[in-house]
HTML snippet that shows the backbone in 3Dmol.js (N, CA, C, O; Angstrom):
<script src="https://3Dmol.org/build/3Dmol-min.js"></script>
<div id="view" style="width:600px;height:400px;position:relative"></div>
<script>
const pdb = `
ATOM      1  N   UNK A   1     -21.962 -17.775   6.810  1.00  0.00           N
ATOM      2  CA  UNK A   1     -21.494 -16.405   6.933  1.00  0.00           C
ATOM      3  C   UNK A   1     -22.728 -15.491   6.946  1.00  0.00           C
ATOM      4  O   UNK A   1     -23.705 -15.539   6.198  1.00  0.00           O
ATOM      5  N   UNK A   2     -22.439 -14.539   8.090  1.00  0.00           N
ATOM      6  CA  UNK A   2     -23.810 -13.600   8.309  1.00  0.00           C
ATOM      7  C   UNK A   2     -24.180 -12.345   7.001  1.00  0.00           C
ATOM      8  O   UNK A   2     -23.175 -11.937   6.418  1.00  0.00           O
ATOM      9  N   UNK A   3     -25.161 -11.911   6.670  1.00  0.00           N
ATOM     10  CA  UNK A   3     -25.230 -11.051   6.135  1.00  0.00           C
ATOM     11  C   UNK A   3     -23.947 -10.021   6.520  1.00  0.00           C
ATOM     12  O   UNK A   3     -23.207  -9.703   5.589  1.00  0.00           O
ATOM     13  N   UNK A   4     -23.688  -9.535   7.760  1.00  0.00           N
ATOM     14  CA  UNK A   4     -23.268  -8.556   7.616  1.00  0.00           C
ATOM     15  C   UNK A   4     -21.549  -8.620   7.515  1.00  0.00           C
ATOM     16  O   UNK A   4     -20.797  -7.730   7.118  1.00  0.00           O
ATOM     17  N   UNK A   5     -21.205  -9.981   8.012  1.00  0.00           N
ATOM     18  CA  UNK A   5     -19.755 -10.069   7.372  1.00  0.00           C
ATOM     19  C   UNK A   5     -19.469 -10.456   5.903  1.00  0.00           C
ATOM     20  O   UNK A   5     -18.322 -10.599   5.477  1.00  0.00           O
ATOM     21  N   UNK A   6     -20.506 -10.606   5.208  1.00  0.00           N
ATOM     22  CA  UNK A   6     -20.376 -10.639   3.477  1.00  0.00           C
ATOM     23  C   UNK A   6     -20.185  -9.049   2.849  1.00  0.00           C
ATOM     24  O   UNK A   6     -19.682  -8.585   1.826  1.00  0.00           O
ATOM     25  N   UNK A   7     -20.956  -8.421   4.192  1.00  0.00           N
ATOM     26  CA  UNK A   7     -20.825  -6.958   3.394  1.00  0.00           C
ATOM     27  C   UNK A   7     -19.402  -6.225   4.116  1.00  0.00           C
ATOM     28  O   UNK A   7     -18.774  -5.246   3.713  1.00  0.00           O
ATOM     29  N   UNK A   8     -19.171  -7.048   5.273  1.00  0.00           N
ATOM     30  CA  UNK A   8     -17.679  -6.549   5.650  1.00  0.00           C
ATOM     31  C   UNK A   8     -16.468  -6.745   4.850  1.00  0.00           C
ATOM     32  O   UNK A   8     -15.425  -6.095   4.779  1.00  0.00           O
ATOM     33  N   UNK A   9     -16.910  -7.891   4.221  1.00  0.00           N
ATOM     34  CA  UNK A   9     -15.677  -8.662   3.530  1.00  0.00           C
ATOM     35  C   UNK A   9     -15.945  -8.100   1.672  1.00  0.00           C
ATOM     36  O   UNK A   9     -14.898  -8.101   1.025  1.00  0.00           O
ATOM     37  N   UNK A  10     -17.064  -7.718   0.988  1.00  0.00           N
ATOM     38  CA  UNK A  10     -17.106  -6.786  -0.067  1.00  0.00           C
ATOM     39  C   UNK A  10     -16.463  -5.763   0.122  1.00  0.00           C
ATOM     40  O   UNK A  10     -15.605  -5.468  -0.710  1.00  0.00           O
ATOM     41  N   UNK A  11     -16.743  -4.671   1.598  1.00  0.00           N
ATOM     42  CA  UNK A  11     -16.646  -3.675   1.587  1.00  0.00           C
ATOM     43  C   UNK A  11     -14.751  -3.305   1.755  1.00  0.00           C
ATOM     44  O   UNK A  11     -14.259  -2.215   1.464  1.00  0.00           O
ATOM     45  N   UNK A  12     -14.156  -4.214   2.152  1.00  0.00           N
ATOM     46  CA  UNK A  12     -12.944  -4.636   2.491  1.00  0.00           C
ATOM     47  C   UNK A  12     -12.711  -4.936   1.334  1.00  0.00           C
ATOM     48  O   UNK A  12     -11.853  -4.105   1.037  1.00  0.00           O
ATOM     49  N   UNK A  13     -12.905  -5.668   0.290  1.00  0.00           N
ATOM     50  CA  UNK A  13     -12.033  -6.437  -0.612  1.00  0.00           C
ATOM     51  C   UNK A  13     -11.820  -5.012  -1.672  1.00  0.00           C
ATOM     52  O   UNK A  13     -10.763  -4.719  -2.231  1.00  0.00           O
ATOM     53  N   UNK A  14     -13.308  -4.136  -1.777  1.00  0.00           N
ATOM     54  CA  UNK A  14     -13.240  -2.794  -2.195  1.00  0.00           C
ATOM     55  C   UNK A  14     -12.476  -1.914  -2.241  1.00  0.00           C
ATOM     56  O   UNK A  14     -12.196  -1.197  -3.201  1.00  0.00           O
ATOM     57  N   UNK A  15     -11.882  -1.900  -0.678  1.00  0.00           N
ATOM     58  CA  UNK A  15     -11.217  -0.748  -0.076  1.00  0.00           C
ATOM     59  C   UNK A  15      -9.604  -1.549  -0.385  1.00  0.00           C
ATOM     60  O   UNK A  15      -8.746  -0.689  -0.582  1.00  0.00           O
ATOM     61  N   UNK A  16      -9.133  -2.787  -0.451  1.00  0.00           N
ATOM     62  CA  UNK A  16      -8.160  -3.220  -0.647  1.00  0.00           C
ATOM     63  C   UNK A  16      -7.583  -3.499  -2.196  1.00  0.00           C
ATOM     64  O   UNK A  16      -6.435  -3.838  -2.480  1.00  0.00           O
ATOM     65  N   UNK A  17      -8.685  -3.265  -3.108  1.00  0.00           N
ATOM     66  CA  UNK A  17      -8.454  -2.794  -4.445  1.00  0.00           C
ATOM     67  C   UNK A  17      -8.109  -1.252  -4.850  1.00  0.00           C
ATOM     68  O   UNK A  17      -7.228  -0.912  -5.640  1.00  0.00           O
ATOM     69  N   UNK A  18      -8.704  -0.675  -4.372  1.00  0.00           N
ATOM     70  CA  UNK A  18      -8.268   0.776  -4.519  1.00  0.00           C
ATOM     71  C   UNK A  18      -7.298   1.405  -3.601  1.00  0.00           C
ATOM     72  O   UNK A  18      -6.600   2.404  -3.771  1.00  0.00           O
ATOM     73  N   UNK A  19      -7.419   0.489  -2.441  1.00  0.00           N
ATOM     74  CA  UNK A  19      -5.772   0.950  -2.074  1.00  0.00           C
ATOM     75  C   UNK A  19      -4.597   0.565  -2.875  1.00  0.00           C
ATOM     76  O   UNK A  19      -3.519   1.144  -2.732  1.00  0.00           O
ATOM     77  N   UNK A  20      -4.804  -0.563  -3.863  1.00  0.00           N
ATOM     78  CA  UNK A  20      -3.501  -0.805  -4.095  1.00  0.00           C
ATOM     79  C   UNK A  20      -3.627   0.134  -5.340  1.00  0.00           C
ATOM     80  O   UNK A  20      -2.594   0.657  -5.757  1.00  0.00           O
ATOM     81  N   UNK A  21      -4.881   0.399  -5.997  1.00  0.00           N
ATOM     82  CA  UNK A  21      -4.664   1.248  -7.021  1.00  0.00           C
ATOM     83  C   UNK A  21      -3.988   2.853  -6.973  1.00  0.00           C
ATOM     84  O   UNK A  21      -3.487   3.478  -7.908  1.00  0.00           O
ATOM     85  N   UNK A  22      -4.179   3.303  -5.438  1.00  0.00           N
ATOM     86  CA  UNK A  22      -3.179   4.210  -5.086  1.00  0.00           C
ATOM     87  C   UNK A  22      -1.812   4.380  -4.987  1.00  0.00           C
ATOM     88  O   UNK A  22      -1.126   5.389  -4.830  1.00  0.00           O
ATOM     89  N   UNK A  23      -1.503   3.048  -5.125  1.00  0.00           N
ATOM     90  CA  UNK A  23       0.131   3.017  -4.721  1.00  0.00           C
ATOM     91  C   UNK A  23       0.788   2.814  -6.146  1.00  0.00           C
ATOM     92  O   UNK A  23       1.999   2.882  -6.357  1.00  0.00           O
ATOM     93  N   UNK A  24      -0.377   2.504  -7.279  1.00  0.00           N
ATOM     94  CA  UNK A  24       0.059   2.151  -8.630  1.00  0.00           C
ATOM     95  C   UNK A  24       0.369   3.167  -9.041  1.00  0.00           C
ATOM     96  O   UNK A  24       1.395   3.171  -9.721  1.00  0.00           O
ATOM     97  N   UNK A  25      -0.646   5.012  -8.740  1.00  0.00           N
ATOM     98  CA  UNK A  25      -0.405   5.965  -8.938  1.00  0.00           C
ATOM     99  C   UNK A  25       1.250   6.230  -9.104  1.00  0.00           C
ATOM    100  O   UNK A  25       1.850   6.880  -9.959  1.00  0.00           O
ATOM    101  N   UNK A  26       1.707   5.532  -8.042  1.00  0.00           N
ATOM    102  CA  UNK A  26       3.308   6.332  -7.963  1.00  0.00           C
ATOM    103  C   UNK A  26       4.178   5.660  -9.115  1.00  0.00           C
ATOM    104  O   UNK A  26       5.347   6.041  -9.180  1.00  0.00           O
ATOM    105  N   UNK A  27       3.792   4.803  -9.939  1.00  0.00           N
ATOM    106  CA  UNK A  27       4.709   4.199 -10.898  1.00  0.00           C
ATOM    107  C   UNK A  27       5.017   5.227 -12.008  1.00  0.00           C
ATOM    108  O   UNK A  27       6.102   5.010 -12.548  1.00  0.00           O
ATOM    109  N   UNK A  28       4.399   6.197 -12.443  1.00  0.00           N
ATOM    110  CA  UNK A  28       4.512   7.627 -13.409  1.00  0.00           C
ATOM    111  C   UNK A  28       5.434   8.695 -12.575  1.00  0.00           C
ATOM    112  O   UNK A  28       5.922   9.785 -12.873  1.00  0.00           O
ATOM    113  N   UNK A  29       5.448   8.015 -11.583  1.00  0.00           N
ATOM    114  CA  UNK A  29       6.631   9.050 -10.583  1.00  0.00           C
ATOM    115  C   UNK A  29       8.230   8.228 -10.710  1.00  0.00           C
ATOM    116  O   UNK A  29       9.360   8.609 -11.017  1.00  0.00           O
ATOM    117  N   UNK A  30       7.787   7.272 -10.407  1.00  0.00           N
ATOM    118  CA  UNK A  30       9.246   6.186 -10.567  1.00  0.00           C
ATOM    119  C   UNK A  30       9.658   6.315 -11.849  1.00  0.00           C
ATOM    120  O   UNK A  30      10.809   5.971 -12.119  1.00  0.00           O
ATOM    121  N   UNK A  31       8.672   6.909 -13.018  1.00  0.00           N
ATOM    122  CA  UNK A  31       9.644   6.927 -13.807  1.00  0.00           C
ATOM    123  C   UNK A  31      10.230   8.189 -14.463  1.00  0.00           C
ATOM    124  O   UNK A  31      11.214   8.340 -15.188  1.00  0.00           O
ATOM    125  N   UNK A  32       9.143   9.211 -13.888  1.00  0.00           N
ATOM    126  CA  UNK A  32       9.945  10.446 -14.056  1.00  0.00           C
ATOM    127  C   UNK A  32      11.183  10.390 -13.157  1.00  0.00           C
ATOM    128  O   UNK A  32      12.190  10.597 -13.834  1.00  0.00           O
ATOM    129  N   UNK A  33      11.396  10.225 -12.137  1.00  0.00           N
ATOM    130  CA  UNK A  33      12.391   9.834 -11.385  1.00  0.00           C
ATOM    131  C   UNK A  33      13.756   9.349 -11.908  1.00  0.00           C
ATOM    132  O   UNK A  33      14.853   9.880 -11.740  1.00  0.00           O
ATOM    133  N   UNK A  34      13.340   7.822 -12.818  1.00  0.00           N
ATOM    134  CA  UNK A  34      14.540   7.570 -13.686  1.00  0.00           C
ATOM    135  C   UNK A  34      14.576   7.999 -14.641  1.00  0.00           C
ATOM    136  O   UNK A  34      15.628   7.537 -15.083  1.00  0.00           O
ATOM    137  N   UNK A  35      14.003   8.862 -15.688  1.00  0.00           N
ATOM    138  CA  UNK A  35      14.026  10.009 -16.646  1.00  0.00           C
ATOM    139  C   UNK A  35      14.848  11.474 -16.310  1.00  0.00           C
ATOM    140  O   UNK A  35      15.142  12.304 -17.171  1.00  0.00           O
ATOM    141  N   UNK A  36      15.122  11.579 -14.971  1.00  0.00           N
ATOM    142  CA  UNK A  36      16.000  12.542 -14.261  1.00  0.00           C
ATOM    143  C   UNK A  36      15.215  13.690 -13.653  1.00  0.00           C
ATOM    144  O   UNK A  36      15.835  14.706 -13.339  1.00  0.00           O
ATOM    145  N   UNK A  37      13.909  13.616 -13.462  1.00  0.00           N
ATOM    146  CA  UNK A  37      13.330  14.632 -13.030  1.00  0.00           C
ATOM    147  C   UNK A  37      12.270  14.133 -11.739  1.00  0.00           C
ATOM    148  O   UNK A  37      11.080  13.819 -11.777  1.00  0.00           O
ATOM    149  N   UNK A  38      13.295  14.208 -10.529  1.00  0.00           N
ATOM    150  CA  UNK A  38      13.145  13.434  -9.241  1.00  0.00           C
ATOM    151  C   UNK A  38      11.739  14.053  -8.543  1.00  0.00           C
ATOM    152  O   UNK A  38      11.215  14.955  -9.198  1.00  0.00           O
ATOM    153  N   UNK A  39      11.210  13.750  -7.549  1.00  0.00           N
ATOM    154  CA  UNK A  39      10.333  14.990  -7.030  1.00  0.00           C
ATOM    155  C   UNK A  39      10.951  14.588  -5.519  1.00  0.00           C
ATOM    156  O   UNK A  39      11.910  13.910  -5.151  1.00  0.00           O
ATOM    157  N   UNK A  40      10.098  15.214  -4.962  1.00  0.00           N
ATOM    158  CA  UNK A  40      10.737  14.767  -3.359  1.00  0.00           C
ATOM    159  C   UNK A  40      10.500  13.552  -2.724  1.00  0.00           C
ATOM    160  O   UNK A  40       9.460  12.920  -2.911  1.00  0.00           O
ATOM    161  N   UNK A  41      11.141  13.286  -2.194  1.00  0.00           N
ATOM    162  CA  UNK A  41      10.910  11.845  -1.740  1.00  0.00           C
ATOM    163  C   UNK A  41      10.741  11.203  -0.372  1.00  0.00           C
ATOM    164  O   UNK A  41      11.017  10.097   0.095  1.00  0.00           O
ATOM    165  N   UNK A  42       9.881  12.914   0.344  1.00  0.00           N
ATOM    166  CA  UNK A  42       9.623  12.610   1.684  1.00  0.00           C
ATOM    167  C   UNK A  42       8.208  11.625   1.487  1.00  0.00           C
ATOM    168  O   UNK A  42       8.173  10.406   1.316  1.00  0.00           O
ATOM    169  N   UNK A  43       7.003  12.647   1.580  1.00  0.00           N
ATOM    170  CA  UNK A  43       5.880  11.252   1.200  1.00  0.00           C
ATOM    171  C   UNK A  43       5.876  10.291   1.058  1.00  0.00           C
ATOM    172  O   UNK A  43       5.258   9.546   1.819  1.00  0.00           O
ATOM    173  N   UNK A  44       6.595   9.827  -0.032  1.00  0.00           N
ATOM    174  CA  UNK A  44       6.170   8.286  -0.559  1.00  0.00           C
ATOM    175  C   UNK A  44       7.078   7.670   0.709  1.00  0.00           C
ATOM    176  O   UNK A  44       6.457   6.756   1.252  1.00  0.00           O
ATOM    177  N   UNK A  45       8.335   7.918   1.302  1.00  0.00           N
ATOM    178  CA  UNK A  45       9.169   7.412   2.167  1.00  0.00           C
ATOM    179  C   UNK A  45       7.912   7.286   3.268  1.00  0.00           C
ATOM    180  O   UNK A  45       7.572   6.180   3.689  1.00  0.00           O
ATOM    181  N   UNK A  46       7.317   8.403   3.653  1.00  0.00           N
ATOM    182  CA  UNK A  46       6.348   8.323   4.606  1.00  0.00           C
ATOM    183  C   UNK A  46       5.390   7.218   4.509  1.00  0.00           C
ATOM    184  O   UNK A  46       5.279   6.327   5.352  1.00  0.00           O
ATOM    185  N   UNK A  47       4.789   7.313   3.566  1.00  0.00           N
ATOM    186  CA  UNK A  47       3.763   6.236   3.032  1.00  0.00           C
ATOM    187  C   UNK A  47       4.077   4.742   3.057  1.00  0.00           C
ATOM    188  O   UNK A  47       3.282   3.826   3.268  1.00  0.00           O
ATOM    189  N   UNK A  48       5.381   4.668   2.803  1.00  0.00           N
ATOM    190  CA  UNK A  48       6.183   3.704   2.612  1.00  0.00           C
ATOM    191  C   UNK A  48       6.197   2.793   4.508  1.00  0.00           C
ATOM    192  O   UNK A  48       5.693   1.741   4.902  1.00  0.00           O
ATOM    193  N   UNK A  49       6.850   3.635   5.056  1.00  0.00           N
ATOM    194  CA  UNK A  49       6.454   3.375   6.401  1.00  0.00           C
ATOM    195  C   UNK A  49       5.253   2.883   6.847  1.00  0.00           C
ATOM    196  O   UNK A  49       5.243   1.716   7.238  1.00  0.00           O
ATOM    197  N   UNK A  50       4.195   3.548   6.873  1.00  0.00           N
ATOM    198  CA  UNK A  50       3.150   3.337   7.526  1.00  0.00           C
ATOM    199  C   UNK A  50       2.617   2.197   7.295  1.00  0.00           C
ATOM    200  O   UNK A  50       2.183   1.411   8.137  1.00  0.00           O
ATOM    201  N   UNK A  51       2.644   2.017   5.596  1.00  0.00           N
ATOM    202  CA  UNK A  51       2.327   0.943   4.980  1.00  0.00           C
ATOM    203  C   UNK A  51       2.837  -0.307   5.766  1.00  0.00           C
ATOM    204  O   UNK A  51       2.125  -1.246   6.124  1.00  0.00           O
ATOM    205  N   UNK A  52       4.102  -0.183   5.967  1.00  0.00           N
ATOM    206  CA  UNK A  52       5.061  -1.213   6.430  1.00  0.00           C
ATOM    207  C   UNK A  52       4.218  -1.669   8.180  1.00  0.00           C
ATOM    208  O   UNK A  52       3.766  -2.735   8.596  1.00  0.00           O
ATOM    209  N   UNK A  53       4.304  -0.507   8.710  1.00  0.00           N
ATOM    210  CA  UNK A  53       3.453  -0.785   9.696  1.00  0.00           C
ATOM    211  C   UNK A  53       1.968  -1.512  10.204  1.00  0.00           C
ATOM    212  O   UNK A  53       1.720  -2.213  11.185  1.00  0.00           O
ATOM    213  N   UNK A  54       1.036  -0.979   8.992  1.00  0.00           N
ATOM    214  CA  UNK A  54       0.292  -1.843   8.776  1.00  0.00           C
ATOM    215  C   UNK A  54       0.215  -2.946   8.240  1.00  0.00           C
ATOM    216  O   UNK A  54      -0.784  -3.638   8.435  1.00  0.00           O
ATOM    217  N   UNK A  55       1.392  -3.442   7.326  1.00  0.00           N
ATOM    218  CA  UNK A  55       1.066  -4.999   7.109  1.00  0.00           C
ATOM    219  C   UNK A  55       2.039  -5.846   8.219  1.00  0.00           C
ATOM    220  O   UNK A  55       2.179  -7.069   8.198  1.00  0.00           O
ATOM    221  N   UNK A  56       2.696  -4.898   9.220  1.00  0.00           N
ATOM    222  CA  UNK A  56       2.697  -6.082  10.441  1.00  0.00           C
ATOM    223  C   UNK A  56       1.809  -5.935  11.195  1.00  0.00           C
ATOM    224  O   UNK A  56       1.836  -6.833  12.036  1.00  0.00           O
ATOM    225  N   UNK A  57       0.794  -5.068  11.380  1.00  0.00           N
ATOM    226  CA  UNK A  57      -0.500  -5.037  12.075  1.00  0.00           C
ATOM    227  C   UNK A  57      -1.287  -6.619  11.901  1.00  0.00           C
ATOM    228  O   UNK A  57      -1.630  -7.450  12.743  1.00  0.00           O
ATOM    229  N   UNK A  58      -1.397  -6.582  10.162  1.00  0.00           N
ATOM    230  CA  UNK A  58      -2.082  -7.353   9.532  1.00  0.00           C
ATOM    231  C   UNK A  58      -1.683  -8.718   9.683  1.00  0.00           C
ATOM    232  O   UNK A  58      -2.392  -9.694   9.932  1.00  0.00           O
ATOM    233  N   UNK A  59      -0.034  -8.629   9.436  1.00  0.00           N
ATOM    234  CA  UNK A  59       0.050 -10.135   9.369  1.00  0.00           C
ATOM    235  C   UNK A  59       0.110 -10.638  10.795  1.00  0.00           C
ATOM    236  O   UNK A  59       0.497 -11.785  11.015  1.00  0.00           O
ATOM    237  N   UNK A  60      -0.250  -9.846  11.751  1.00  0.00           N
ATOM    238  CA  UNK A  60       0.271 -10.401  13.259  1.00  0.00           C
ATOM    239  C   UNK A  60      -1.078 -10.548  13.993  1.00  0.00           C
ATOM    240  O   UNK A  60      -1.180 -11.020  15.125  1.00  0.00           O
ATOM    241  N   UNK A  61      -2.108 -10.098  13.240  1.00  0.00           N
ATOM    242  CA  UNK A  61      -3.680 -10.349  13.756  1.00  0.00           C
ATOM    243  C   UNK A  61      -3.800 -11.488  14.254  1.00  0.00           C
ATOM    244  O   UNK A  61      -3.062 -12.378  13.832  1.00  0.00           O
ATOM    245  N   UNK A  62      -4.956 -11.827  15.493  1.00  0.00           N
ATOM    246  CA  UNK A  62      -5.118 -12.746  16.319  1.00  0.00           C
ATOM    247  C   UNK A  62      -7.048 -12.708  15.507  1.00  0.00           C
ATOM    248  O   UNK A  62      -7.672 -11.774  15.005  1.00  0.00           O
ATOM    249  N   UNK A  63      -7.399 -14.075  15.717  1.00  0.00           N
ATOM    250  CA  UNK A  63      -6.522 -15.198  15.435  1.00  0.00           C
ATOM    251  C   UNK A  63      -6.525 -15.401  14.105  1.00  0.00           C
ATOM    252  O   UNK A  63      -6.834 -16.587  13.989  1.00  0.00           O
ATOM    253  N   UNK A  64      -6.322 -14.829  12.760  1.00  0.00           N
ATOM    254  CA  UNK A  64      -5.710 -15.050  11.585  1.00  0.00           C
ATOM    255  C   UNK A  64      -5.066 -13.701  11.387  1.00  0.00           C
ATOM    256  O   UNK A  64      -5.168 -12.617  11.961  1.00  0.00           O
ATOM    257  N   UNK A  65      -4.143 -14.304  10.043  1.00  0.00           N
ATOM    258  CA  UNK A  65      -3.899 -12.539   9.550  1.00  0.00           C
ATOM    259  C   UNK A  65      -4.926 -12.332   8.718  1.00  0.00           C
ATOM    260  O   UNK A  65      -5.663 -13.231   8.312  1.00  0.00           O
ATOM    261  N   UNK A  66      -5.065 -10.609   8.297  1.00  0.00           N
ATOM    262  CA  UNK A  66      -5.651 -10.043   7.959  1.00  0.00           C
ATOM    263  C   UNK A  66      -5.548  -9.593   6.489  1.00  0.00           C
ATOM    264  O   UNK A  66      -5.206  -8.446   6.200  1.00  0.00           O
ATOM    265  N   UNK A  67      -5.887 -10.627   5.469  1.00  0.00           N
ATOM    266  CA  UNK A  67      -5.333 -10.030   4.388  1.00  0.00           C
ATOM    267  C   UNK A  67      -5.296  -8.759   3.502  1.00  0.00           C
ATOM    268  O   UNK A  67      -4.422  -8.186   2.852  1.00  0.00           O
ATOM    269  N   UNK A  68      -6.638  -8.555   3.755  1.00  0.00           N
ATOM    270  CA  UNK A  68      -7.049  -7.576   3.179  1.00  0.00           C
ATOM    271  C   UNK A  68      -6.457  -6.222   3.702  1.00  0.00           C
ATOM    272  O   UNK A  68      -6.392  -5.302   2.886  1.00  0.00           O
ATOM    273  N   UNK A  69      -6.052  -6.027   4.882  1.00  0.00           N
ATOM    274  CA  UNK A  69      -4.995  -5.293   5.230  1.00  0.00           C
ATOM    275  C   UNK A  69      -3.244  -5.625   4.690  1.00  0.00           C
ATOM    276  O   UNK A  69      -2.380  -4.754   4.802  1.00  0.00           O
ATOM    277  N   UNK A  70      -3.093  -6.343   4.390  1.00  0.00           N
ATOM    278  CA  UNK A  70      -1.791  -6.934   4.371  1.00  0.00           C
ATOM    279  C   UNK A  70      -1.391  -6.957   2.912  1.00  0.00           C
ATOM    280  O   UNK A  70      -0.164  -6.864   2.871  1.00  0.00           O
ATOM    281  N   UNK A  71      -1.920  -7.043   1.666  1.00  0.00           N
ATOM    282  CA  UNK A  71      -1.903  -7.301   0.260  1.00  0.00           C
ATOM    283  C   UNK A  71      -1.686  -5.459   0.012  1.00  0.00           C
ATOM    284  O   UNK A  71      -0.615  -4.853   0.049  1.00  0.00           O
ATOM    285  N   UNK A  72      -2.943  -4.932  -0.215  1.00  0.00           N
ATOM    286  CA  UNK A  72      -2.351  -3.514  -0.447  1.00  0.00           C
ATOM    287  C   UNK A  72      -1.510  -2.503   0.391  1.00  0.00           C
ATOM    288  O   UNK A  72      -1.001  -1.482  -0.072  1.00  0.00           O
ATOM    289  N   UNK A  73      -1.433  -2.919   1.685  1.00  0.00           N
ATOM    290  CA  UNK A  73      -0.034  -1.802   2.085  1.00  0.00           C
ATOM    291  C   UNK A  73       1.183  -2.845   1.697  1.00  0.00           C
ATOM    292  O   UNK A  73       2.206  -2.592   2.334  1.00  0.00           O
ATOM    293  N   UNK A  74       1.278  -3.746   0.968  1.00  0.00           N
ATOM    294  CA  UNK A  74       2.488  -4.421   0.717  1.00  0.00           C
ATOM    295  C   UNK A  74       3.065  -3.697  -0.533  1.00  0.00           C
ATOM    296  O   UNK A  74       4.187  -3.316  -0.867  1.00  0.00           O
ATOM    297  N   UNK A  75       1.515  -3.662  -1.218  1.00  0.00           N
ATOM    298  CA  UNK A  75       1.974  -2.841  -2.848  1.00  0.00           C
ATOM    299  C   UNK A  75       2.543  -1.495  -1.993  1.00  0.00           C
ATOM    300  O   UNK A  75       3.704  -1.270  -2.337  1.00  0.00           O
ATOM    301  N   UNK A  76       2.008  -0.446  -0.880  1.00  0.00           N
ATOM    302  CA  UNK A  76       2.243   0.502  -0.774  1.00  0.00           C
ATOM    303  C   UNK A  76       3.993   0.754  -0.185  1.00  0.00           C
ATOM    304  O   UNK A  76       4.713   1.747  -0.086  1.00  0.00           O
ATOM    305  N   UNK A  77       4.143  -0.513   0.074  1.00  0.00           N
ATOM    306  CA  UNK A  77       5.686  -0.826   1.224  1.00  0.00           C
ATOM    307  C   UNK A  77       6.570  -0.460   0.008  1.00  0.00           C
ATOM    308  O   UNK A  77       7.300   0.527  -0.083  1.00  0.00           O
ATOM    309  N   UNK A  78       6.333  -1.631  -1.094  1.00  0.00           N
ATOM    310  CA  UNK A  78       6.909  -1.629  -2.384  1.00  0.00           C
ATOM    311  C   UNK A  78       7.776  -0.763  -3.053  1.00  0.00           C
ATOM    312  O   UNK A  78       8.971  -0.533  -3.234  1.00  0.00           O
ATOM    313  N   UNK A  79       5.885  -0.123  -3.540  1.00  0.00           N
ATOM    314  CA  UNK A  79       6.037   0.779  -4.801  1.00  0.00           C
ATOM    315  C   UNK A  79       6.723   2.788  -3.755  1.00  0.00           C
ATOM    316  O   UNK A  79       7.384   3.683  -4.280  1.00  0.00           O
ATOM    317  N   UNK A  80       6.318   2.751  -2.685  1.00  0.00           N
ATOM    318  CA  UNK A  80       6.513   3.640  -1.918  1.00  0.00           C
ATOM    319  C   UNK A  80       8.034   3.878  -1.778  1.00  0.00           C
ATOM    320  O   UNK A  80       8.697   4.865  -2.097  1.00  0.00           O
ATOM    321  N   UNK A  81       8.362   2.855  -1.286  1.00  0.00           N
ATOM    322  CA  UNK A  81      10.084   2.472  -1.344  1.00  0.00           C
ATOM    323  C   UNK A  81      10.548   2.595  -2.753  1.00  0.00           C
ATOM    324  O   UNK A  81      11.579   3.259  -2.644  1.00  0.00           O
ATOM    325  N   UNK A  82      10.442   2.439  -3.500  1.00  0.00           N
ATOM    326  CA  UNK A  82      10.781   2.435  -4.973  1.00  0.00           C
ATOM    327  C   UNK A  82      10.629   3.773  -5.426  1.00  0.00           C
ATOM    328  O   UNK A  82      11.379   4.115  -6.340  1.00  0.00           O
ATOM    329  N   UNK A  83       9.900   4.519  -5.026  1.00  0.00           N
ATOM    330  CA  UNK A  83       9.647   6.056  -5.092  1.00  0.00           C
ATOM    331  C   UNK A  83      10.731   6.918  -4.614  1.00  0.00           C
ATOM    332  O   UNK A  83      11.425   7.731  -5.225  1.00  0.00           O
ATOM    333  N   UNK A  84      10.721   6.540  -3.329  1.00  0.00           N
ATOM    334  CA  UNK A  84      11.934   7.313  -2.664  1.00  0.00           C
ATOM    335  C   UNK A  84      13.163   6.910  -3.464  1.00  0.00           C
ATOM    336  O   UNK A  84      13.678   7.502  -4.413  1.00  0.00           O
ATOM    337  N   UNK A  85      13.497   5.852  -2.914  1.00  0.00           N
ATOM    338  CA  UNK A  85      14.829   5.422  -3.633  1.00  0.00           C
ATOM    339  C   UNK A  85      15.360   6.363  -4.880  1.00  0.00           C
ATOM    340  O   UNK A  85      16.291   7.168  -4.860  1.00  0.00           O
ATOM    341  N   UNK A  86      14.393   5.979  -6.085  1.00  0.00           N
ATOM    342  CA  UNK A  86      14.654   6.358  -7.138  1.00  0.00           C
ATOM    343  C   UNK A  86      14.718   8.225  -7.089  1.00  0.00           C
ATOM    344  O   UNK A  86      15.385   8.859  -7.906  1.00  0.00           O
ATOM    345  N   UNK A  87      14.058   8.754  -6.200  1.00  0.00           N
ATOM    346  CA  UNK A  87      13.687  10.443  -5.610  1.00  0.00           C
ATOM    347  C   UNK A  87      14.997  10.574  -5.858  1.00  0.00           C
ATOM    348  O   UNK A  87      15.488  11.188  -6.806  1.00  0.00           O
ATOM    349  N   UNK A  88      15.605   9.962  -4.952  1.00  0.00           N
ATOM    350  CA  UNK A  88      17.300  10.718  -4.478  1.00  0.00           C
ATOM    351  C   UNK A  88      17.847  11.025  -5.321  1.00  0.00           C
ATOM    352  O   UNK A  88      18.960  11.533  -5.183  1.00  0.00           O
TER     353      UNK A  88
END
`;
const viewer = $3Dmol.createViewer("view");
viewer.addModel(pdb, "pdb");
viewer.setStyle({}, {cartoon: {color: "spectrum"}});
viewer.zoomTo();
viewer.render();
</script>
């Protein structure tokens, strides 16, 4: 492995830790949510999407999937969906 795909694959594994640490953010929302004090639940629905979109990006990559794309928008598919839901 070349120097510079060790630093692709740090710089990735980086960016795929703190993405999922973004989507953890919304768990203090899920539970104000079931505490009765909803917020809106366009965003995370939004987020929720895209997310979704990108981990079929990821898992449909030629020629492997892409995990590091695919692991944290899964948390974001998740916890995003779980946001809304509970919003309503």
């Amino acid at each position: 492995m070349s120097t510079k795909q060790k630093i692709n694959r740090f710089v990735g594994s980086i960016g795929a830790i703190i993405g999922i640490f973004v989507f953890i953010a919304y768990i203090p929302q899920i539970i104000a949510n079931l505490n009765g004090a909803p917020a809106q639940p366009f965003q995370p629905l939004f987020a929720a999407v895209s997310c979704l979109i990108w981990v079929m990006y990821g898992w449909t990559k030629e020629p492997k999937k892409d995990w590091i794309l695919i692991i944290p928008n899964a948390a974001g598919v998740i916890l995003g969906g779980l946001t809304f839901i509970t919003a309503l």
